[in-house]
Structures are given as structure tokens and as C-alpha cells.
Backbone as JSON Lines, residues from 0, in Angstrom:
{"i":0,"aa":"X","n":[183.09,-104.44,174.96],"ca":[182.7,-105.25,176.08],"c":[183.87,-105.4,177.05]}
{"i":1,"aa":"X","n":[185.02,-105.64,176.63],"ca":[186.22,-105.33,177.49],"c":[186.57,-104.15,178.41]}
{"i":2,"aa":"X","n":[186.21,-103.41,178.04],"ca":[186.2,-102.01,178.71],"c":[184.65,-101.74,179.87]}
{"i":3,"aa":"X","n":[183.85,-102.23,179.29],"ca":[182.47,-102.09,179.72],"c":[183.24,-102.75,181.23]}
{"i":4,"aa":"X","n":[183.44,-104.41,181.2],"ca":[183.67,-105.35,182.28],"c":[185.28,-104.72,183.37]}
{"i":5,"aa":"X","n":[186.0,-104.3,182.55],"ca":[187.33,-103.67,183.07],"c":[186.47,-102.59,184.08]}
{"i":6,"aa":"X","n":[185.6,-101.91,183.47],"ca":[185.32,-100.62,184.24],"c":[184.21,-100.97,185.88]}
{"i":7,"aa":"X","n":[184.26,-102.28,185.28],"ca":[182.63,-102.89,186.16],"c":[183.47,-103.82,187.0]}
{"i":8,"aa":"X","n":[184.99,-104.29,186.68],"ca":[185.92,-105.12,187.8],"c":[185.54,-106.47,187.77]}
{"i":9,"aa":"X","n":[184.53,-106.7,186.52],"ca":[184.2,-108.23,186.61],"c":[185.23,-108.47,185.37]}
{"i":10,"aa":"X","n":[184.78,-109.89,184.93],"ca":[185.35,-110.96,183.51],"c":[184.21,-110.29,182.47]}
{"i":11,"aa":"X","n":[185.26,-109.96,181.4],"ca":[183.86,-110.31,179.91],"c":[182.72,-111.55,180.04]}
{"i":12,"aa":"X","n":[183.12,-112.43,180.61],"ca":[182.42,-113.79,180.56],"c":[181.43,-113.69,181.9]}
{"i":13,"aa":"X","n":[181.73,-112.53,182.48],"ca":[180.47,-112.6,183.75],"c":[179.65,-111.84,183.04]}
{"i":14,"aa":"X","n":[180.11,-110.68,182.24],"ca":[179.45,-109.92,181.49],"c":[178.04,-110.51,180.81]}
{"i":15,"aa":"X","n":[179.08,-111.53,179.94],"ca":[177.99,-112.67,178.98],"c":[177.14,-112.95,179.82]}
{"i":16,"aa":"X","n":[176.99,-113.72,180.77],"ca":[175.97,-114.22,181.53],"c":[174.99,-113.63,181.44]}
{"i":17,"aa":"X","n":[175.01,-112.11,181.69],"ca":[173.88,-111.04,181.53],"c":[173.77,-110.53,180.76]}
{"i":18,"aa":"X","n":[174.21,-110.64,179.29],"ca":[173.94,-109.88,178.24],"c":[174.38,-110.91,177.57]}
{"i":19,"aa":"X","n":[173.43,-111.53,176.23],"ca":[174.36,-112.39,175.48],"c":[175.3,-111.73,174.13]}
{"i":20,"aa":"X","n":[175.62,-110.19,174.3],"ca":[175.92,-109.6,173.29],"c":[175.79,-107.97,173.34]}
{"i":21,"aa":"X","n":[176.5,-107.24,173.1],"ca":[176.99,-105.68,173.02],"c":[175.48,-105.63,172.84]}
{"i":22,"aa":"X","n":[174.51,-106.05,171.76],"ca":[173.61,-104.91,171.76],"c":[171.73,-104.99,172.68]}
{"i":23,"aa":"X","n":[172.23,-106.34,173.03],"ca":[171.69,-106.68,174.36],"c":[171.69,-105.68,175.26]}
{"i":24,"aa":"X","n":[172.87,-105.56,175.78],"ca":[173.88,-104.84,176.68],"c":[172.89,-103.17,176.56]}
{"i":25,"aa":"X","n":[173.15,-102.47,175.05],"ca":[172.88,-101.46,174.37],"c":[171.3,-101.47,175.4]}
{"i":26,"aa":"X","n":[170.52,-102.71,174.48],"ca":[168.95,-102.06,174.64],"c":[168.57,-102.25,175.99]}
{"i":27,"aa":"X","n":[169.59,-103.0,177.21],"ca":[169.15,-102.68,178.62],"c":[169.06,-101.14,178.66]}
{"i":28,"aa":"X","n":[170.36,-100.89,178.43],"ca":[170.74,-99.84,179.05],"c":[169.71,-98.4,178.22]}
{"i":29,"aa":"X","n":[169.67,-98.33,177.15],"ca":[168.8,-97.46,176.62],"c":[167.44,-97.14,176.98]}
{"i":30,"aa":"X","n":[166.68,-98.69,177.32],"ca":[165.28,-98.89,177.79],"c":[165.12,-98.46,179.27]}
{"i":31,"aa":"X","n":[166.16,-98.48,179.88],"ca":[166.85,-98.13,181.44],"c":[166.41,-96.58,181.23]}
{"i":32,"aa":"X","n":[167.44,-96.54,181.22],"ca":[167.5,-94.51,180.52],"c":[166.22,-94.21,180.68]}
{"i":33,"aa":"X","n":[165.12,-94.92,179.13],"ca":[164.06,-94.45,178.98],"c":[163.09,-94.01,179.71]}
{"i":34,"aa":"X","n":[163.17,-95.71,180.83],"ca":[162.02,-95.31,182.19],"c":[162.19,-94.44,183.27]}
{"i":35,"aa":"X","n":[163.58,-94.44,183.31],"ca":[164.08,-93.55,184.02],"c":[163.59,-91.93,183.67]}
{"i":36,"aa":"X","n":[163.97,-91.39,182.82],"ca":[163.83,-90.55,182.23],"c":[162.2,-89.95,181.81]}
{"i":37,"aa":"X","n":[161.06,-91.02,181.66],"ca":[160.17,-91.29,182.04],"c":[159.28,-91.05,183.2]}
{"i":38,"aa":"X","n":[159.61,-91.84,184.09],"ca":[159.3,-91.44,185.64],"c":[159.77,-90.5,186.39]}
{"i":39,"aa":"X","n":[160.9,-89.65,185.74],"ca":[160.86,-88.13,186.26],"c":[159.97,-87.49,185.72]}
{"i":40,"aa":"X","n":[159.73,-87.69,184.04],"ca":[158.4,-86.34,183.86],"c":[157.37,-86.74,184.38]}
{"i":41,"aa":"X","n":[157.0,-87.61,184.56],"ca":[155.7,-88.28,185.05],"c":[156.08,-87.33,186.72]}
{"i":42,"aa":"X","n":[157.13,-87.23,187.51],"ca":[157.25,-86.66,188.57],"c":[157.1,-85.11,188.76]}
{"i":43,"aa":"X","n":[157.42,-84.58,187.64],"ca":[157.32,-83.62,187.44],"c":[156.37,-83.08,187.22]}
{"i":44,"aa":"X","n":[155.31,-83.76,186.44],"ca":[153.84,-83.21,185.83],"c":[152.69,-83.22,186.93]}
{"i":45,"aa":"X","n":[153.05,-83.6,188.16],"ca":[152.5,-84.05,189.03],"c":[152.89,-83.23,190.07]}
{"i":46,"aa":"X","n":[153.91,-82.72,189.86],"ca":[154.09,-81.54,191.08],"c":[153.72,-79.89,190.53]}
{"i":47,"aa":"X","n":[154.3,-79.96,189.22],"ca":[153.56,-78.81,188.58],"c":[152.28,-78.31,188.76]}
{"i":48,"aa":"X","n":[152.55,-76.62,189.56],"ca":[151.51,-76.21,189.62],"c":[150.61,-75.29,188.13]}
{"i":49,"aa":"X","n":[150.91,-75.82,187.15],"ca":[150.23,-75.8,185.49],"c":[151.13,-76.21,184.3]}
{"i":50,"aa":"X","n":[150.5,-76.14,183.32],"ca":[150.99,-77.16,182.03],"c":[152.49,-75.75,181.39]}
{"i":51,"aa":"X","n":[152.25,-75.07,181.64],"ca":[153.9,-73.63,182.15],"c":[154.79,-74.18,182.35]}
{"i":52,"aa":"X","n":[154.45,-74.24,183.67],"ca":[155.73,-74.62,184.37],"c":[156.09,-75.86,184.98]}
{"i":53,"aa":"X","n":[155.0,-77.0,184.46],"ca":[155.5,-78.62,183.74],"c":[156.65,-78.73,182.71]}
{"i":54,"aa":"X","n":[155.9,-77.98,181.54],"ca":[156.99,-78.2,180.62],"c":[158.3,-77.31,180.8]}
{"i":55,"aa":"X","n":[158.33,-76.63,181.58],"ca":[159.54,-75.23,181.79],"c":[160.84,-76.45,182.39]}
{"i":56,"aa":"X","n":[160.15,-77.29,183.73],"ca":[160.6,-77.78,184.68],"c":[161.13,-79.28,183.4]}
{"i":57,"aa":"X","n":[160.2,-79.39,182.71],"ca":[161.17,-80.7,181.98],"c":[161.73,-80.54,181.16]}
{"i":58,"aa":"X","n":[162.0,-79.36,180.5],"ca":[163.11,-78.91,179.54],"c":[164.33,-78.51,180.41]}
{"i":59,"aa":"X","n":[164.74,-77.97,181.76],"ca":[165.54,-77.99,182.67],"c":[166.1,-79.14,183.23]}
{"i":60,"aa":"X","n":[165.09,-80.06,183.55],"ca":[165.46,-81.52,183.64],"c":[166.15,-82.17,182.31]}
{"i":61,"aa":"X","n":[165.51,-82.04,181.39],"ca":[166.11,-82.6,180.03],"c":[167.61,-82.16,180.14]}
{"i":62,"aa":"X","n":[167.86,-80.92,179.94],"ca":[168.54,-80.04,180.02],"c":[169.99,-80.6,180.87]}
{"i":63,"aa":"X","n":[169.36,-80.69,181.71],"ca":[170.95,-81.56,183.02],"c":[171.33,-82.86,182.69]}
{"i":64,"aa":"X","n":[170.26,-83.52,181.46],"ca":[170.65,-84.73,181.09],"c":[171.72,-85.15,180.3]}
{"i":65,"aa":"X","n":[171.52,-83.83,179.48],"ca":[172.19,-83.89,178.16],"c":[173.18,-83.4,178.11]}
{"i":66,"aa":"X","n":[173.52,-82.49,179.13],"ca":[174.76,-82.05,179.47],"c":[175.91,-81.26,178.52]}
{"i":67,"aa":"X","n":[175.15,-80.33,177.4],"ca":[175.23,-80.21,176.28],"c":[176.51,-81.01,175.36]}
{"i":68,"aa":"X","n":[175.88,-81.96,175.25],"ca":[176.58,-83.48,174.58],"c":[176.75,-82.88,173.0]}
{"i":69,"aa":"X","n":[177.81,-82.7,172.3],"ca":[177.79,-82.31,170.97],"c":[177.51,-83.7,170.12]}
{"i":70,"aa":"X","n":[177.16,-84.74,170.71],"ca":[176.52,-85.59,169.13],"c":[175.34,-86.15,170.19]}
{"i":71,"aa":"X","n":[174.35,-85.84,169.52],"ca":[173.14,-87.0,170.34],"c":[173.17,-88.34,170.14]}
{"i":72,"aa":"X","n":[173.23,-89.01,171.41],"ca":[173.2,-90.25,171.4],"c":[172.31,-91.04,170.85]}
{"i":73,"aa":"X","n":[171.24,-90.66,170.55],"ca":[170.23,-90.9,169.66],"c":[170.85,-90.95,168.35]}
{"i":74,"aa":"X","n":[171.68,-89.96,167.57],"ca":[172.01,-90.52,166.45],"c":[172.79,-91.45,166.31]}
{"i":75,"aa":"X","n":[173.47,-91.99,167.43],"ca":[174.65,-93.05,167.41],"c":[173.82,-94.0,166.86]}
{"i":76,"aa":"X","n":[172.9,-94.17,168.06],"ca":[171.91,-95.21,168.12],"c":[171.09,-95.13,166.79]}
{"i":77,"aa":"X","n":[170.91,-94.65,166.1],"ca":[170.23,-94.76,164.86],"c":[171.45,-95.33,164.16]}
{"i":78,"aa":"X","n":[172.64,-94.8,164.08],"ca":[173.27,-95.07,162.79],"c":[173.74,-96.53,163.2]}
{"i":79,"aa":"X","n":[174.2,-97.07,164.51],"ca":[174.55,-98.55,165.07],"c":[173.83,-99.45,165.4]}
{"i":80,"aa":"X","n":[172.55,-99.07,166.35],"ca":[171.48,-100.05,166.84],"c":[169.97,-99.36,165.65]}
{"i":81,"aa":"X","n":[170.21,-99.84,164.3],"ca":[169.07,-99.42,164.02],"c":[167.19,-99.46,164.45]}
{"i":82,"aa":"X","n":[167.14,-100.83,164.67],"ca":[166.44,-101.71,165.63],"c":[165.78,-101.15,166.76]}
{"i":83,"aa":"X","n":[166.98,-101.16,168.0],"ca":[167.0,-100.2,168.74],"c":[165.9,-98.93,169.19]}
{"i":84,"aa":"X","n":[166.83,-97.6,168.04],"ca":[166.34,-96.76,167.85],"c":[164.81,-96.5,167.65]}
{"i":85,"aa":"X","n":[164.39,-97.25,166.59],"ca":[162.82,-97.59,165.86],"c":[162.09,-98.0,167.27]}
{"i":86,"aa":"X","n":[162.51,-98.75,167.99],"ca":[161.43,-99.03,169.03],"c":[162.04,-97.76,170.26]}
{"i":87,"aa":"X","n":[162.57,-97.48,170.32],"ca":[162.98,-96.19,171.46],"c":[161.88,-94.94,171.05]}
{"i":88,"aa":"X","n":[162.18,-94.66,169.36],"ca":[161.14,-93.74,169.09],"c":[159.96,-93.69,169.29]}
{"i":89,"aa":"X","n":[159.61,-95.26,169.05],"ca":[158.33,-95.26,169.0],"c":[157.48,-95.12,170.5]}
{"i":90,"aa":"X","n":[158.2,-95.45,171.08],"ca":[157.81,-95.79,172.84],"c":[157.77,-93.97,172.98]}
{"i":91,"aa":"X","n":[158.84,-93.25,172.84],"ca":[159.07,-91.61,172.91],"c":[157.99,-91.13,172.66]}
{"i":92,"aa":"X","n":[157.66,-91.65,171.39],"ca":[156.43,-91.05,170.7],"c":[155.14,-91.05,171.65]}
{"i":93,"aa":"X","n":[154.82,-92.27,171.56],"ca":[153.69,-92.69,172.6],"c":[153.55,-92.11,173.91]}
{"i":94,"aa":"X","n":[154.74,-91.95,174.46],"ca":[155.06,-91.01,176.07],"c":[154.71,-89.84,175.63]}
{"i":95,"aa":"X","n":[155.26,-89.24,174.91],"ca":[155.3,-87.88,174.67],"c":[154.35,-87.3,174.12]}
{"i":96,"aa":"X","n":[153.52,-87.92,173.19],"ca":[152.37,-87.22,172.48],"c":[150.78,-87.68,173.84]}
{"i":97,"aa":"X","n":[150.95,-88.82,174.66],"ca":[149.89,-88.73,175.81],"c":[150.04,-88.13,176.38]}
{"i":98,"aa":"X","n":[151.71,-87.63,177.11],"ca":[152.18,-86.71,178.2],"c":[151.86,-84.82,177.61]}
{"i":99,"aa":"X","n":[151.9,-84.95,176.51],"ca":[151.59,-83.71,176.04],"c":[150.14,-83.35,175.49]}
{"i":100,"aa":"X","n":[149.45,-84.04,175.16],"ca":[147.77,-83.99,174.7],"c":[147.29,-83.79,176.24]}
{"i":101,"aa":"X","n":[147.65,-84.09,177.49],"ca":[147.07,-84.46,178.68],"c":[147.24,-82.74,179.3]}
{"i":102,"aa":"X","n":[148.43,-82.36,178.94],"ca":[149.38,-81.0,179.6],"c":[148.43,-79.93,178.84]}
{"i":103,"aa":"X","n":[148.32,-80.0,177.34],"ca":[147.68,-79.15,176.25],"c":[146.03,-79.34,177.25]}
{"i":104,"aa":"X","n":[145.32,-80.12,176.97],"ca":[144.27,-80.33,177.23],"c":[144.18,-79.37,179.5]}
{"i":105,"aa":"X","n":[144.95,-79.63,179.86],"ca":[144.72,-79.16,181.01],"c":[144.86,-77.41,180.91]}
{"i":106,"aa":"X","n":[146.22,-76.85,179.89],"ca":[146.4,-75.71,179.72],"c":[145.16,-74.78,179.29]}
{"i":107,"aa":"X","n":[144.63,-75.54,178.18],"ca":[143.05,-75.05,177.6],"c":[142.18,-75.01,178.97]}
{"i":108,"aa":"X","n":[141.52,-75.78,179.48],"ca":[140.72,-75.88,180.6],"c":[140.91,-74.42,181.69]}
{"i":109,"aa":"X","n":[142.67,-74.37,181.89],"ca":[143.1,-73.31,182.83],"c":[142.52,-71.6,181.93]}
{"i":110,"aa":"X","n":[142.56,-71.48,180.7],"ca":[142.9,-70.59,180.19],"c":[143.95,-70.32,179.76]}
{"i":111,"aa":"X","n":[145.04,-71.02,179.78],"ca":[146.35,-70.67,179.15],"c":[146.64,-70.76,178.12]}
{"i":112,"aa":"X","n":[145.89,-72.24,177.15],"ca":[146.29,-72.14,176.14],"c":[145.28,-72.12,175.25]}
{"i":113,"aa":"X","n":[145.26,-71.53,174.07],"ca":[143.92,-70.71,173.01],"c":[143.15,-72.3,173.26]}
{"i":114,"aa":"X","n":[141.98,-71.5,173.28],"ca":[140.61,-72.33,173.25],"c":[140.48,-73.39,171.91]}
{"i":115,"aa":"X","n":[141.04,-72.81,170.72],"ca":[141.09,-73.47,169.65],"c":[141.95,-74.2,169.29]}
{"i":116,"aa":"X","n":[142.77,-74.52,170.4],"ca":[143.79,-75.32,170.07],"c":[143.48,-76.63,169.77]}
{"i":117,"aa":"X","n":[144.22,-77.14,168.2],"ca":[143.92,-78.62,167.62],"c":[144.84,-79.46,168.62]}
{"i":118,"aa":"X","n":[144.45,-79.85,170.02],"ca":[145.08,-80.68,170.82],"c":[145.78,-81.85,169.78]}
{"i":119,"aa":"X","n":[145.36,-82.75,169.47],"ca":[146.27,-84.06,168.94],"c":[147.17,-83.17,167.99]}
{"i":120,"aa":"X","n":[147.21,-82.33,166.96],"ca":[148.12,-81.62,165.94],"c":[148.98,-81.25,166.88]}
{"i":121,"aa":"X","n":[149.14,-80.49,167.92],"ca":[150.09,-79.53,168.6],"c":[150.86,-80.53,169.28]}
{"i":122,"aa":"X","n":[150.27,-81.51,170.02],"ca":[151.06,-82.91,170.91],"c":[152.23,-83.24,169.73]}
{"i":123,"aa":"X","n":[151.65,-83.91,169.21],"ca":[152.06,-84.28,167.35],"c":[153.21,-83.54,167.32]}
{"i":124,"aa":"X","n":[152.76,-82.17,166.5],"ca":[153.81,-81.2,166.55],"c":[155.3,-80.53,167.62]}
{"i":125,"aa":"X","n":[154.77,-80.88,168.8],"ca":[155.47,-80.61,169.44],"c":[156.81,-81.9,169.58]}
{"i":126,"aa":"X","n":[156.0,-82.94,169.64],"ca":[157.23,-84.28,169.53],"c":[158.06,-84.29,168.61]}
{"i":127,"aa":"X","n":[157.26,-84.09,167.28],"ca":[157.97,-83.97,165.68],"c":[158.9,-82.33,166.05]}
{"i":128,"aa":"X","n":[158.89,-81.62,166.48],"ca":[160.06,-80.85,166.93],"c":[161.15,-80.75,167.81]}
{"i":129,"aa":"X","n":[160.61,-81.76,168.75],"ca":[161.55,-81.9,169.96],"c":[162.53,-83.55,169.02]}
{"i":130,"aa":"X","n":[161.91,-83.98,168.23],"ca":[162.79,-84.94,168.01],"c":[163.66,-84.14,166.47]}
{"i":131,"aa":"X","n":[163.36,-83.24,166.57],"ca":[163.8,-82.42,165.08],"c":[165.29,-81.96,165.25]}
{"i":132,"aa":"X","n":[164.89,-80.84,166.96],"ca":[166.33,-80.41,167.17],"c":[167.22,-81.22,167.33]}
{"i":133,"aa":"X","n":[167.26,-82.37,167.39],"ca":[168.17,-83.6,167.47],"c":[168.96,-84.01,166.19]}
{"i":134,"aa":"X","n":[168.07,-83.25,164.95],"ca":[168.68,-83.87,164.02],"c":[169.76,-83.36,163.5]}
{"i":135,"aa":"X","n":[170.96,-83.95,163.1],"ca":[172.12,-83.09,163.3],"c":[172.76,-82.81,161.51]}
{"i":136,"aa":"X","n":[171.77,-82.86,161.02],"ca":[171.74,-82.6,159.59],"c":[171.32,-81.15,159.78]}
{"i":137,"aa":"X","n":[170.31,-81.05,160.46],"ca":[168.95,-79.5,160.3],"c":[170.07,-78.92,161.53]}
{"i":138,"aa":"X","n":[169.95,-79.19,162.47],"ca":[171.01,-77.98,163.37],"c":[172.25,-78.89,164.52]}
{"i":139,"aa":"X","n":[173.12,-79.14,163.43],"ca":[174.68,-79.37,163.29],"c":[175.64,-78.69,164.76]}
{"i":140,"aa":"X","n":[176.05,-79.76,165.62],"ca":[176.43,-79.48,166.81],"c":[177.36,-78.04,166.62]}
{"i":141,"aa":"X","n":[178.14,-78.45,165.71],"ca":[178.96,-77.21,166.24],"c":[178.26,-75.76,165.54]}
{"i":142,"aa":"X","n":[176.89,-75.67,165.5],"ca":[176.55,-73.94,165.0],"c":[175.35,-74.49,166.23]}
{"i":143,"aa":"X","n":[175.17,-75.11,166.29],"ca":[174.29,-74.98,167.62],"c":[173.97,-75.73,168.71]}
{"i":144,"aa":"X","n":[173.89,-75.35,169.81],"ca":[173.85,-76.59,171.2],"c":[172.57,-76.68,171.68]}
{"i":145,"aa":"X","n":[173.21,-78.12,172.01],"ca":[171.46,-78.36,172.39],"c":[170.9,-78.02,173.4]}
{"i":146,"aa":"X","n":[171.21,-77.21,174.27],"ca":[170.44,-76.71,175.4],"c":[169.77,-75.52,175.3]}
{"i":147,"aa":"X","n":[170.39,-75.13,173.85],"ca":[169.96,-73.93,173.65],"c":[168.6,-73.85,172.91]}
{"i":148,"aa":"X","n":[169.2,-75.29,171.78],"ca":[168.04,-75.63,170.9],"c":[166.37,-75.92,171.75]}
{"i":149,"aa":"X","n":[166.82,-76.48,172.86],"ca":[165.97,-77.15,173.41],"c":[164.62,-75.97,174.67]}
{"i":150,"aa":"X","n":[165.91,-74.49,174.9],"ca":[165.06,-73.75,175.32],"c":[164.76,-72.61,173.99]}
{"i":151,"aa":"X","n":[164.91,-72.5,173.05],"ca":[164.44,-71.67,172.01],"c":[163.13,-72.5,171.87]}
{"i":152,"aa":"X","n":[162.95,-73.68,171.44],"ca":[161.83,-74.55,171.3],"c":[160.74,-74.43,171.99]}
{"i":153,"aa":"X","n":[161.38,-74.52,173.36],"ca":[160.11,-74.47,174.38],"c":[159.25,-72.94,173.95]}
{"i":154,"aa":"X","n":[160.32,-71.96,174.11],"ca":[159.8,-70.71,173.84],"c":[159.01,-70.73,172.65]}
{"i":155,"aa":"X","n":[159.6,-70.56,171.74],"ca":[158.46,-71.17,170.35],"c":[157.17,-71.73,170.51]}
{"i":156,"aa":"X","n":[157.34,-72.94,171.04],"ca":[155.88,-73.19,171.36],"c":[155.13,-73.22,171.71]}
{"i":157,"aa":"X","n":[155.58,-72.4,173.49],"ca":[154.38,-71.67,173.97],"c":[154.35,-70.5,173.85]}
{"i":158,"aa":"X","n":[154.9,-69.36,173.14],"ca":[154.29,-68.49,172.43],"c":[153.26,-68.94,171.54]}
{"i":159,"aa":"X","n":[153.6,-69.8,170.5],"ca":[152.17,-70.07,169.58],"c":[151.06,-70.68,169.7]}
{"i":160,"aa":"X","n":[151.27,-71.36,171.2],"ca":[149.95,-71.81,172.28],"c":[148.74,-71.41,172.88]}
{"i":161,"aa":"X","n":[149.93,-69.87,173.79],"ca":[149.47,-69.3,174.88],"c":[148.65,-68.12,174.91]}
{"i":162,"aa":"X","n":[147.73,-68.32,175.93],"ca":[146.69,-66.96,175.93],"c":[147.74,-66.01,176.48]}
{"i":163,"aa":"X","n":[147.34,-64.61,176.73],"ca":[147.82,-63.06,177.37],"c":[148.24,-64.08,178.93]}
{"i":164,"aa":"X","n":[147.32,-64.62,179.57],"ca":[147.67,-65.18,180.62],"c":[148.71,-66.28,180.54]}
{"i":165,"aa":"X","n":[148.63,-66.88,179.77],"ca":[150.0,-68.1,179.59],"c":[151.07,-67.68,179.54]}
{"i":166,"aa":"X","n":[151.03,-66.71,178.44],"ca":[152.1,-65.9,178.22],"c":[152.91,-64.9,179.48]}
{"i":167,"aa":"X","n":[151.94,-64.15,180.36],"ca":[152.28,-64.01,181.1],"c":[152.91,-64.51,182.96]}
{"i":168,"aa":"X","n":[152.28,-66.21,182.32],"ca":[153.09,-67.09,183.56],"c":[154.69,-67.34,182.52]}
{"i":169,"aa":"X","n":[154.8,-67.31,181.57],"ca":[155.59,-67.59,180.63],"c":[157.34,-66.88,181.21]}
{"i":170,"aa":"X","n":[156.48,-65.64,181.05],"ca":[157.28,-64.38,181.27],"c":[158.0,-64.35,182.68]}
{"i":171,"aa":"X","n":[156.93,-64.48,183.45],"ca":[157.47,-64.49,184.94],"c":[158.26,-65.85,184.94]}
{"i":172,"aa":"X","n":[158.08,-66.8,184.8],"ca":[159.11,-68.16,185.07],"c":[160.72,-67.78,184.86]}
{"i":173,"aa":"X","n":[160.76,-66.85,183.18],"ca":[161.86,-66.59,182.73],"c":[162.55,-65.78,183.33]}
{"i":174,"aa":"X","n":[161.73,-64.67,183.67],"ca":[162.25,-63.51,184.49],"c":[163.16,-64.06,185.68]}
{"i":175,"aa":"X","n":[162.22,-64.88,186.45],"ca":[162.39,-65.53,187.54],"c":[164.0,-65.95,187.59]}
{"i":176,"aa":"X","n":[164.27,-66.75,186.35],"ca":[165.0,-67.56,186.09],"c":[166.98,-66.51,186.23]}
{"i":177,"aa":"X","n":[166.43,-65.58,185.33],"ca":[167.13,-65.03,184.85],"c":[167.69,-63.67,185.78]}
{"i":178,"aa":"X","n":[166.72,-63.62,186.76],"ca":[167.06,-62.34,188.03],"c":[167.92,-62.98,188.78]}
């Protein structure tokens, strides 16, 4: 908290006023983040011209967030603000599995993604992986980064999504990317 207020040019004790405590302090600032972080995909899904290159555009966004950070802050926050964490996930969860059943469900409609797709399993699945590469037990900062983790993933899962046509907006985004 000394450092927090040093860096902010106020008193620890102006600090207090607005936080009665470090982890006060913590769950502004995390829940901050969240909406933040939030109301860009929500910005994003909305300019996206298909459920492609929605998710292409928020793994790039993710991507500039994270700044390939070798410990996720998420595990801090698990191992310090246990509390915290449990309701961060859970809120993640909830964003992420509506924001993704909504994207899945529009991809099907377009033709992009197989007709048989078990929408709620794949939403599901897809969160339970995106919160996976995080875990730094299963893939350990220094054999792998997370920006990398985070576009191998994407790839992964819309290959096992996508029609000939998905696949082939797939292709062109990357191409795109990469010319």
C-alpha cells in the first residue's frame, strides 16, 4: 500500500479512505479489469463481420493484454486473493460460455460451423480450455508463452468446429495476417 500511494502522490491514509484494505484495493481493481476487458469483446462481437473473425479479433485483443506476462496474474490471484479469484471465475465463466454459445450458435446458422455442433458442450469446452492454458502446472511459462498458447488454441478449436467454408475464412484471416 505504500508504494501503491507513493506511485499515486497521495498519503497511505488517503488511500484508506477508498479502500479499507490491500484486498479491497485488489478486488476494485480486478473487477475493473474485468468490465473493461468485457466491454471490449462485447465491442468486438459487434463489429465482427462472423463468429471467425470475432474470435480471431479477441484472441489479438487478449493477446496485447497480456503482453506475454510469464506468470498469469490469475494465478497470483488464486494463490493470494483466494476469494477473489472464485468469484472472477465465476463471472468469466458466465461471460464467456453466453459470449460463446451466442458466436457458436450464429457460426452454425452462417454455415461455418458443423450443423451438429453440441452448442452448450463446445461453449463449455472452449472456456474449460482457455482457462486451462493458464494453468501453469499443464504448460509452465518458461516451455511455453502465452500468446502462443492462446493462438494454437484458437486454431484447435476452430479446426474441430469448422465447415470447408469456416475453415476457409480461417485460412484467409491467417494468411492475411501473416503476408
Amino acid at each position: 500500500m505504500d508504494d501503491i500511494a507513493h506511485q499515486l502522490g497521495i498519503s497511505k491514509k488517503t488511500l484508506y479512505t477508498h479502500f479499507p484494505n490491500k484486498e479491497a484495493l485488489v478486488k476494485a481493481c480486478v473487477f475493473y479489469f474485468f468490465d473493461y476487458v468485457t466491454g471490449e469483446i462485447r465491442k468486438i462481437s459487434k463489429a465482427a463481420n462472423n463468429p471467425i473473425e470475432e474470435l480471431y479479433e479477441i484472441k489479438l485483443f487478449m493477446m496485447r493484454q497480456i503482453k506475454n506476462e510469464k506468470i498469469s496474474p490469475q494465478f497470483q490471484l488464486k494463490k493470494f486473493y483466494p476469494e477473489i479469484f472464485k468469484t472472477l471465475q465465476e463471472k468469466q465463466m458466465t461471460f464467456m460460455v453466453t459470449r460463446m454459445s451466442n458466436s457458436l450458435e450464429k457460426g452454425v446458422v452462417l454455415g461455418l460451423f458443423r450443423s451438429n455442433l453440441n452448442i452448450p458442450f463446445a461453449a463449455r469446452l472452449y472456456f474449460n480450455g482457455m482457462m486451462g492454458i493458464k494453468d501453469q502446472r499443464l504448460f509452465p511459462a518458461d516451455l511455453f508463452q502465452h500468446s502462443q498458447l492462446m493462438a494454437d488454441y484458437l486454431e484447435y478449436h476452430l479446426r474441430a468446429i469448422c465447415t470447408e467454408k469456416g475453415i476457409a475464412i480461417y485460412n484467409n484471416i491467417e494468411n492475411e495476417t501473416y503476408a
